[in-house]
C-alpha positions, 0 to 999 in steps of 0.5 A: 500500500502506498501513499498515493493507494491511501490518498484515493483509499481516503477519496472512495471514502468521501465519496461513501459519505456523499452516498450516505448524505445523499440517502443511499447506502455508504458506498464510494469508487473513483478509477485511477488511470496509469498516470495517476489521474482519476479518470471516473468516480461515483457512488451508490444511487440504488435507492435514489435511482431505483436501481439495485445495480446502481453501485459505484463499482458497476458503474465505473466498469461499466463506464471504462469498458465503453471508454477504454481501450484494453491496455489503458483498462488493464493499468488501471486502479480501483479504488473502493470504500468497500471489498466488491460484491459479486456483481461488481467482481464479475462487470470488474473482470469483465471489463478488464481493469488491471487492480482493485484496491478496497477499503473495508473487507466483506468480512468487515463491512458484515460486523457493522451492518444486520444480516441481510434480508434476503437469503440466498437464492437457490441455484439448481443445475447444470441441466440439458448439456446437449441442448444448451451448448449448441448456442455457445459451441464455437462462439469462443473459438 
């Protein structure tokens, strides 16, 4: 970690509190390019936009995958006030960003928040490989 990780560490934190004022949940995220200048920043908006998608980790991939060409996403940093959900994991990957640097863990994040509402959805397969892979067969390829 260094004092530049800490520096935007402390913006994604700010960037929280302005969710927080803003009534939606304490999450923040800016995307620091390869020279060090941040490129994009945001926070959540799932409650004032009505949007469960709407955090600030998706947003950004989301933005640098249309923005960014493959070698600029890939020496690009995250920085987020907390450790990315799955969703964001998955738009991150996906849209080839080169690091992601967190704040608080999941594990952290879960002592200071009840457990969620929700359970887990139940997930059943796979099922009808023959069928299901005619689509995907040779689209990787």
């Amino acid at each position: 970690m260094t004092p530049d990780d800490e520096t935007f560490l402390r913006r994604a934190v700010e960037l929280a509190a302005t969710a927080r004022e803003g009534g939606n949940p304490p999450f923040g995220s800016l995307l620091v390019g390869p020279g060090g200048d941040v490129l994009a920043e945001d926070h959540n908006t799932t409650l004032s936009d009505a949007d469960i998608t709407a955090h600030p980790e998706l947003k950004l991939a989301r933005w640098a995958a249309k923005e960014l060409d493959p070698a600029t996403a890939a020496a690009t940093t995250m920085y987020t006030s907390c450790q990315p959900c799955g969703m964001c994991t998955g738009a991150i990957e996906r849209s080839g960003l080169g690091r992601v640097v967190f704040a608080l863990s999941t594990e952290q994040l879960g002592t200071l928040k009840p457990p969620a509402a929700h359970g887990a959805v139940r997930q059943e397969g796979p099922a009808l490989f023959d069928e299901a892979r005619v689509p995907v067969e040779g689209y990787y390829t």
